[in-house]
C-alpha positions as CSV (number, residue, x, y, z in Angstrom):
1,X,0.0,0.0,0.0
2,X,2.7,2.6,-0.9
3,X,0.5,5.2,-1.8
4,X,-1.8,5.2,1.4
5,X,-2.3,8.7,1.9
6,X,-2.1,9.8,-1.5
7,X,-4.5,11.2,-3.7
8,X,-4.3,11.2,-7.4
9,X,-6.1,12.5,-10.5
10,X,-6.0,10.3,-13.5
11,X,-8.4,11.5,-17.0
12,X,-9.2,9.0,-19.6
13,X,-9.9,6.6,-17.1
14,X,-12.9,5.0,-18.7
15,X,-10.9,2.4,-20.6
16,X,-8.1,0.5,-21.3
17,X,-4.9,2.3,-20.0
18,X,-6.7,4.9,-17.7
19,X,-8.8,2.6,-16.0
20,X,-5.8,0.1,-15.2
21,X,-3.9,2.8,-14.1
22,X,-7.1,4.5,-11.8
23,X,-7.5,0.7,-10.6
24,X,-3.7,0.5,-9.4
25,X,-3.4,3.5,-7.6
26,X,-6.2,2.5,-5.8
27,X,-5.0,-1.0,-5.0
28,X,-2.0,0.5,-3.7
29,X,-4.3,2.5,-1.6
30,X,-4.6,6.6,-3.2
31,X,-8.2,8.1,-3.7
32,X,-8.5,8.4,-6.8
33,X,-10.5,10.7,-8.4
34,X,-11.2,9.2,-12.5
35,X,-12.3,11.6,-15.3
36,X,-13.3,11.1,-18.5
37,X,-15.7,12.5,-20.9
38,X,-17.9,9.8,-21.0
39,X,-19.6,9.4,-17.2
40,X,-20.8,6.3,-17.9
41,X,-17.8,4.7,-18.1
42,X,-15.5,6.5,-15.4
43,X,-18.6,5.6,-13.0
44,X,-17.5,1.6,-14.0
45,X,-14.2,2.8,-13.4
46,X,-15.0,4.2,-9.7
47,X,-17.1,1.2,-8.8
48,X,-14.6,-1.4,-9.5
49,X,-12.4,0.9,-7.1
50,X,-15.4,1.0,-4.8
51,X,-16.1,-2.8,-4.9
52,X,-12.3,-3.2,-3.8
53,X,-12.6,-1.1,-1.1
54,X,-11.3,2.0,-2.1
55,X,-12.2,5.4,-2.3
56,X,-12.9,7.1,-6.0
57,X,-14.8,10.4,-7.7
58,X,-15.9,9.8,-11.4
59,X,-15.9,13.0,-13.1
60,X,-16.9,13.8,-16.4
61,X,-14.4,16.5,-18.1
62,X,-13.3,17.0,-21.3
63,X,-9.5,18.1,-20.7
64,X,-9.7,20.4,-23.4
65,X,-11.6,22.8,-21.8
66,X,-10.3,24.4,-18.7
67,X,-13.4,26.0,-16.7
68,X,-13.8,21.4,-16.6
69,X,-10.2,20.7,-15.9
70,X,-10.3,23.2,-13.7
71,X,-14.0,22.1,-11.7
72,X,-12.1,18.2,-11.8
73,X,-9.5,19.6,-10.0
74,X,-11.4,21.5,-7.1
75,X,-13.8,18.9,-6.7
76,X,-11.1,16.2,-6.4
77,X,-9.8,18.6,-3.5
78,X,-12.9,19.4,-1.9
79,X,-13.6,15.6,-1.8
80,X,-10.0,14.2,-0.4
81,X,-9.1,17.1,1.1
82,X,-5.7,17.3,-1.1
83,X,-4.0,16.7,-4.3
84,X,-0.4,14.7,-4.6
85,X,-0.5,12.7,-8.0
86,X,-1.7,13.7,-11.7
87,X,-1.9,11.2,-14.4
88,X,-2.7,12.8,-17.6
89,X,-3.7,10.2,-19.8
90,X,-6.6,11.4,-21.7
91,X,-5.7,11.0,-25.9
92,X,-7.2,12.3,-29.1
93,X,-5.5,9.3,-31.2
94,X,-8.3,6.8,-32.4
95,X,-10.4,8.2,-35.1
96,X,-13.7,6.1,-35.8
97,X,-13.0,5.9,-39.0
98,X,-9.3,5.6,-41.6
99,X,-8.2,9.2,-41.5
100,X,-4.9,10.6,-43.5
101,X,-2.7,12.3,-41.3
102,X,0.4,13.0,-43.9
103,X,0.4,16.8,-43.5
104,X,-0.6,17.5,-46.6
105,X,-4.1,15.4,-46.4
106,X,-4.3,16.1,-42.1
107,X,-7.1,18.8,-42.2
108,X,-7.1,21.7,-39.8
109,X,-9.5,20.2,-37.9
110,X,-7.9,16.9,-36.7
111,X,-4.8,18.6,-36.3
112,X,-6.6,20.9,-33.7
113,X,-8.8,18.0,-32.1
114,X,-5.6,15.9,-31.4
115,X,-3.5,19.2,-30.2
116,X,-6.3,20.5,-27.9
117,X,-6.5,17.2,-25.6
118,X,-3.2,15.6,-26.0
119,X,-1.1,18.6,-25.7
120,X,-3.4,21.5,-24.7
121,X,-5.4,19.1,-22.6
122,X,-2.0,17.7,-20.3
123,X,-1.2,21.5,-19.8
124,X,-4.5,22.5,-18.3
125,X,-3.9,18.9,-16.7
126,X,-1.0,20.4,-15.1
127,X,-1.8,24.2,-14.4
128,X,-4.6,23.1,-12.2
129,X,-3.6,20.5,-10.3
130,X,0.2,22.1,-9.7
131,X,-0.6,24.8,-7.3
132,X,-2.5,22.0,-4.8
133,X,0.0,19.2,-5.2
134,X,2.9,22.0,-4.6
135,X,0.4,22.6,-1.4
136,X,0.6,19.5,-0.3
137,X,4.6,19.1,0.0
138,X,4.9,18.2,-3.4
139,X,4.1,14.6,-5.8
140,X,3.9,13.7,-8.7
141,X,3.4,14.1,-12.8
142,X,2.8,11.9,-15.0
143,X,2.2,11.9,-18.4
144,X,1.2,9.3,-20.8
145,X,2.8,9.9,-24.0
146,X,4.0,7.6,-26.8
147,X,7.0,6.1,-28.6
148,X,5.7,8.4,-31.1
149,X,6.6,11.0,-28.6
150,X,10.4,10.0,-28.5
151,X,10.1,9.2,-32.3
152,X,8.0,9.5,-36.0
153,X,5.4,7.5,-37.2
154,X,3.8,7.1,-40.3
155,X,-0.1,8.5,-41.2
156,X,0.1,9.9,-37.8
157,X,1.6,13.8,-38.0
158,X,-1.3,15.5,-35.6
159,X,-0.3,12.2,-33.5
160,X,3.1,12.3,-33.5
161,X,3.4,16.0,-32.7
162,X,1.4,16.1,-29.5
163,X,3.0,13.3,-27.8
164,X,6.0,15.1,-28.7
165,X,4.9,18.4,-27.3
166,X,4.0,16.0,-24.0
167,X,7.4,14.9,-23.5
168,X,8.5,18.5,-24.0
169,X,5.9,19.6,-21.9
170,X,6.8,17.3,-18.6
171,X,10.6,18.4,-18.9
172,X,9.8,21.9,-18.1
173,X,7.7,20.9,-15.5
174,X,10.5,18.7,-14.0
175,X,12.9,21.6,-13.9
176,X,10.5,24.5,-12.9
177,X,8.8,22.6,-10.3
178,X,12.0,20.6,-8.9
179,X,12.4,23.3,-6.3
180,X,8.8,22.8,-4.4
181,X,9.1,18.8,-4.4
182,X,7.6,18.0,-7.5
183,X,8.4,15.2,-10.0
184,X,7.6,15.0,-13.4
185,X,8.1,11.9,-16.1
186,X,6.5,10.7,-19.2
187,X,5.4,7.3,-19.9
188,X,5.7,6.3,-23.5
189,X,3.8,3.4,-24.5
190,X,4.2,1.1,-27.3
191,X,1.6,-0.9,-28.4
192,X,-0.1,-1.6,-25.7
193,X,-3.2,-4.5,-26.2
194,X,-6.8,-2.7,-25.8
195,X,-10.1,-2.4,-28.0
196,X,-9.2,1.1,-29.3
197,X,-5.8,-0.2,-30.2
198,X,-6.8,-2.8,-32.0
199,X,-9.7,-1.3,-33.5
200,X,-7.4,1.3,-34.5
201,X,-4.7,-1.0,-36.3
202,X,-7.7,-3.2,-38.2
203,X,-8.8,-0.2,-39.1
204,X,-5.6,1.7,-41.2
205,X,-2.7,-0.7,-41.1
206,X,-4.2,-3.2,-43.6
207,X,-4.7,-7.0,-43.2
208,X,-1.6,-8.2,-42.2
209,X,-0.8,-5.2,-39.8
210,X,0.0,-7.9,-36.9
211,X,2.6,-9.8,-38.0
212,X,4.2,-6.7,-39.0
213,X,3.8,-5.3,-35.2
214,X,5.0,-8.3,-34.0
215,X,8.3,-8.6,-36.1
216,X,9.1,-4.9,-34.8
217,X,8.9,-5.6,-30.9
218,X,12.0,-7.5,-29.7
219,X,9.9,-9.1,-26.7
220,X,7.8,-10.3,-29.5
221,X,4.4,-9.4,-27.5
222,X,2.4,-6.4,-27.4
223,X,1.8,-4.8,-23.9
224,X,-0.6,-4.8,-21.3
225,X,-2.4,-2.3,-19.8
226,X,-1.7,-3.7,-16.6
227,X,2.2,-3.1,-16.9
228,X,1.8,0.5,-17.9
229,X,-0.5,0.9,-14.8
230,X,2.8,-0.8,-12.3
231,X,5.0,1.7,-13.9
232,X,2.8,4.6,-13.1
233,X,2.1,3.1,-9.6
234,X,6.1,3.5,-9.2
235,X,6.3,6.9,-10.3
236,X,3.6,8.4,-8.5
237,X,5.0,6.2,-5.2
238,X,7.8,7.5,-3.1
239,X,9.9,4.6,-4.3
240,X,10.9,6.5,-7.4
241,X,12.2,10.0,-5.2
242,X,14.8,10.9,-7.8
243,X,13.3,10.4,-11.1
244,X,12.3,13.4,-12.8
245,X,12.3,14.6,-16.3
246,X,13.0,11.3,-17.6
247,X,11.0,9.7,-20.3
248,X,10.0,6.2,-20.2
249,X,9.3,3.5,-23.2
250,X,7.4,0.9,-22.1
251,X,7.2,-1.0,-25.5
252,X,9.2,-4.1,-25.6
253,X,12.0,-3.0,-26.8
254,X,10.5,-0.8,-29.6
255,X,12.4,2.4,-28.7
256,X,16.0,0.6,-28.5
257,X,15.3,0.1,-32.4
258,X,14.5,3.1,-33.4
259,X,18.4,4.5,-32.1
């Protein structure tokens, strides 16, 4: 129960890498308070917490706006009392349908859509929930980025860019925040198994778009959303005291690839 005590923020927490993450946090013993933009499905998120016997607020906010991040944030504090962990996870990355992102075909309006939650969305994120974890003695930033982050990707320029602007994003809070006990790191994922994923892939990689995945990840195994959710338990735990400004692949040996 490292993080007894603790209380965190994590958004996108109505699926996949959110929701494991929320639902670690909690088994390590935070409050957790999960926000999403769909209510329905942060309020599974916060039962499952519940029905383990922890503590959890389901908020509905779109991160893109910040009168919402910025009512998630009080209300998280009005509720626990505090603020010590932020996990901004919340991504524009999974269109519904094939989309061209090569700059030339990426129209304005998917470039700003991806921009305004990713990037935009992880510094509202951050300018809220600083001032009350700073309160508190200090904690912990985290934000969930990509591989795409630390390198390119094809069809995915909008993509690409805001996990880019994350990682960028999260080293200036590691040094401007250093002094008041705050730590800052990004996660980058790989491919990491979930519906939106895989959806995603069927979708605009083509037929054979698995064994290709496969034959790029030395482990030979895409991820789980469990062992993203372990390595944001660490960092938000008092385990990981001098890590800051670091950015993280967690892709089975994607990154080492890419030099």
């Amino acid at each position: 129960m490292r993080l007894t005590g603790k209380v965190a923020i994590v958004t996108g927490a109505g699926s996949g890498i959110g929701r494991a993450i929320a639902l670690r946090l909690a088994s390590e013993g935070a409050r957790v308070a999960v926000a999403g933009q769909r209510l329905e499905r942060v309020e599974e998120t916060a039962g499952l917490i519940v029905a383990a016997g922890g503590e959890a607020l389901a908020r509905a906010c779109d991160v893109a706006d910040a009168a919402q991040v910025e009512q998630l944030v009080a209300a998280t504090v009005a509720r626990f009392g505090a603020l010590q962990v932020l996990v901004s996870n919340a991504a524009k990355n999974r269109p519904a349908a094939p989309l061209a992102e090569t700059v030339v075909e990426l129209t304005e309006e998917w470039w700003h859509a991806t921009m305004d939650v990713n990037a935009t969305g992880a510094f509202l994120c951050a300018k809220h929930a600083l001032p009350h974890i700073v309160a508190a003695g200090g904690g912990a930033v985290i934000n969930v980025a990509s591989t795409s982050g630390i390198a390119g990707n094809w069809n995915q320029g909008a993509y690409v860019a805001s996990k880019h602007a994350m990682v960028g994003l999260t080293r200036s809070i590691a040094l401007d925040y250093a002094q008041h006990g705050v730590r800052a790191n990004a996660i980058c994922p790989g491919f990491i198994e979930t519906e939106r994923s895989l959806g995603f892939s069927t979708q605009n990689r083509g037929a054979d778009w698995q064994a290709k995945k496969l034959a790029e990840i030395p482990l030979g195994r895409f991820g789980r959303v469990e062992e993203v959710a372990a390595l944001a338990a660490f960092l938000a735990s008092d385990e990981a005291p001098f890590l800051t400004g670091a950015t993280i692949p967690i892709d089975g040996g994607t990154a080492a690839r890419r030099g």
